[in-house]
N, C-alpha and C positions, 0 to 999 in steps of 0.2 A: 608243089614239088613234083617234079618227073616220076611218071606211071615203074621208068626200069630202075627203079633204085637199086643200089648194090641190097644183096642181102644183108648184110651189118648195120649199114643205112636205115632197112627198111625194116628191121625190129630195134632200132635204137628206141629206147622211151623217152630221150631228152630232144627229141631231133628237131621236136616243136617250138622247143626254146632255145637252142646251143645256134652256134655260128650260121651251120648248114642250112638253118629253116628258111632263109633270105635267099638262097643262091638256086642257081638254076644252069642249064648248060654245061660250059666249060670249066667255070667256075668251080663248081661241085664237083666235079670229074676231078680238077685240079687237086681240090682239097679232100676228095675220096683216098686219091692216089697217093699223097704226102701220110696219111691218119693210119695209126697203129692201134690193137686195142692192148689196156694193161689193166692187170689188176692191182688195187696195194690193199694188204692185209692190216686191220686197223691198228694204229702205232707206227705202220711203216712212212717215211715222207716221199711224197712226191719231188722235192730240193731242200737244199740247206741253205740259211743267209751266209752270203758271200762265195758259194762255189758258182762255177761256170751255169751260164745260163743256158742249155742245152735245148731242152723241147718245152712245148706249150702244149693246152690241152683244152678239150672241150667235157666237164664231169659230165659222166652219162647215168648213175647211181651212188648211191652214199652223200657221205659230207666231210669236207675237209675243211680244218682249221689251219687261217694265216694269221701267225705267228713272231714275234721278232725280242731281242735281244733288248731288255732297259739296262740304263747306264749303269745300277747298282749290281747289276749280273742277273736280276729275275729275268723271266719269261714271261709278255703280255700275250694274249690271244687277240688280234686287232679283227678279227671278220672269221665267219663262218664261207663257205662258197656249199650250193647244192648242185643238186643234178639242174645243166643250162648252161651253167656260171661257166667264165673262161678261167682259165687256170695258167698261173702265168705271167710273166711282163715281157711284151715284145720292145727292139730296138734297145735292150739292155744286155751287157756281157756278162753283168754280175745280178744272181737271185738278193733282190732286197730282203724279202723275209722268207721265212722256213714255212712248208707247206705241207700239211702232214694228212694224213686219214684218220679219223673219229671214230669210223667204221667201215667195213668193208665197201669200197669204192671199184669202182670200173669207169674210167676212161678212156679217151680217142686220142692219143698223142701225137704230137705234130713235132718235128725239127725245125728250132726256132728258126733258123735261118732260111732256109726253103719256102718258110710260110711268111716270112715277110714278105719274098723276092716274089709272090704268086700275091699277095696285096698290093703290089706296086703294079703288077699285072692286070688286078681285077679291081679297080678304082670301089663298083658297091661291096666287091667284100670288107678293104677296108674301111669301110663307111659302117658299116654294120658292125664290124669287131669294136669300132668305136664307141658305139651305142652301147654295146652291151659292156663295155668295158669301166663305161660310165657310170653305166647303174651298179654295177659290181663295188665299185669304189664308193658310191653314195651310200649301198651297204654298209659296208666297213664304216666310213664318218658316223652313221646312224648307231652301229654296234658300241663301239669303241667307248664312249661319253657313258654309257648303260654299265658297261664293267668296272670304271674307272671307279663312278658314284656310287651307283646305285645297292641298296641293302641288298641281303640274301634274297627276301623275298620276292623284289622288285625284279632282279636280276632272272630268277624261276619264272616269274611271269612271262616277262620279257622274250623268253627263248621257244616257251609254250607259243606265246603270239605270233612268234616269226616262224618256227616251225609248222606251225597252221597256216601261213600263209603262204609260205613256199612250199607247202606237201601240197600232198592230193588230198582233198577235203570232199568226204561226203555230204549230201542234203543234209541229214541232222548233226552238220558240224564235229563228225567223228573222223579222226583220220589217226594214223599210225606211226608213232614216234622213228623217227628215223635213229634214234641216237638211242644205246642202253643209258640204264640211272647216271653209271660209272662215267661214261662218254661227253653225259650232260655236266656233272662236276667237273672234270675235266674244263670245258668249253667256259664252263663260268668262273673257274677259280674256285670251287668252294667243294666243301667233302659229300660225299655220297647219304652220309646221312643227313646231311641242311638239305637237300636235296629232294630226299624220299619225304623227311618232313613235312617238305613245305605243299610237298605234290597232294599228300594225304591231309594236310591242313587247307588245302583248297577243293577238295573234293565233300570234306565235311563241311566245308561252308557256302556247297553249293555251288560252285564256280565250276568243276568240272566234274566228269566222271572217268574212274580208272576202270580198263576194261583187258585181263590179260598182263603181260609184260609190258606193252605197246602201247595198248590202244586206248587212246584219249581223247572223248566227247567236251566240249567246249559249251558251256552253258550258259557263260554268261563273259559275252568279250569287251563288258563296258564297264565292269567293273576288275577283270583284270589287266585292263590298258591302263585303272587308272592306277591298279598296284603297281603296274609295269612303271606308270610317270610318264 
């Protein structure tokens, strides 16, 4: 990355992982000059299925759940996105699914249209948005099957494993829940108290340790992969 990063750039904490880490020169310059920062307060959405497809974004903290409408009238949770994750579907006029914050988020927003017209310009940016676009989506495929089936417990598991994989993970496998109790029921479908339950029934059984509100040491990840399934 270029020594003169903008300021905003240059204390972003996602910038490792989001669109900008690939780009260099004009490119970056391009995609500095298009980017807005916003906040959304947790509950608030980033879009709704079916309104106009406006801006895209690159999360820079929090987590946001994608979201969308079953035929019976419920609400499924189809994917989490963290800080990296693109936010968003470009070359589309209408938001497929609803996009919401879990908890306090801060994003880089982009005017979809602008940032396509500066991809057709910058051939490796879109190559790169591609990439990560992909893995985003293999997310979602991976999540989606875990909510549909899987028991309460499985489902705790599950969110513990991904959530450690995508946090910041210290040496003795301790890292700091991004999501409150409330945010994680939410995400899984299930109440606050299956929840705290399952968390406190995996701490007695040795799998992990609770440390605070937050913070959670991971003890044993081979045997909660295989609760996870």
């Amino acid at each position: 990355m270029p020594s003169d990063l903008p300021p905003r750039c240059a204390a972003c904490a996602a910038r490792g992982m989001a669109l900008c880490d690939g780009l260099g020169g004009a490119a970056l310059a391009a995609l500095h000059h298009l980017g807005r920062r916003r906040r959304l307060s947790a509950g608030q959405a980033f879009g709704w299925s079916g309104d106009p497809a406006s801006h895209c974004a690159n999360l820079v903290s929090g987590v946001l759940k994608v979201s969308r409408m079953e035929a019976d009238g419920g609400v499924q949770i189809v994917g989490l996105l963290y800080p990296g994750d693109f936010v968003g579907a470009l070359f589309a006029e209408r938001c497929v699914n609803t996009i919401a914050a879990l908890s306090d988020a801060d994003l880089c927003v982009y005017p979809r249209v602008p940032l396509e017209a500066l991809l057709v310009r910058h051939p490796a940016a879109g190559r790169l948005l591609l990439r990560r676009t992909m893995a985003t989506l293999a997310e979602v495929r991976r999540w989606m099957p875990m909510l549909a089936r899987a028991r309460a417990e499985a489902r705790v598991a599950a969110l513990l494993l991904d959530m450690a994989r995508r946090g910041e993970v210290e040496r003795d496998a301790t890292f700091r829940l991004p999501l409150s109790r409330g945010a994680m029921a939410e995400a899984l479908g299930l109440a606050v108290e299956t929840v705290s339950r399952h968390m406190t029934a995996f701490q007695q059984n040795g799998l992990i340790t609770l440390s605070g509100l937050r913070g959670v040491r991971l003890l044993d990840r081979v045997r909660l992969a295989g609760i996870a399934g």
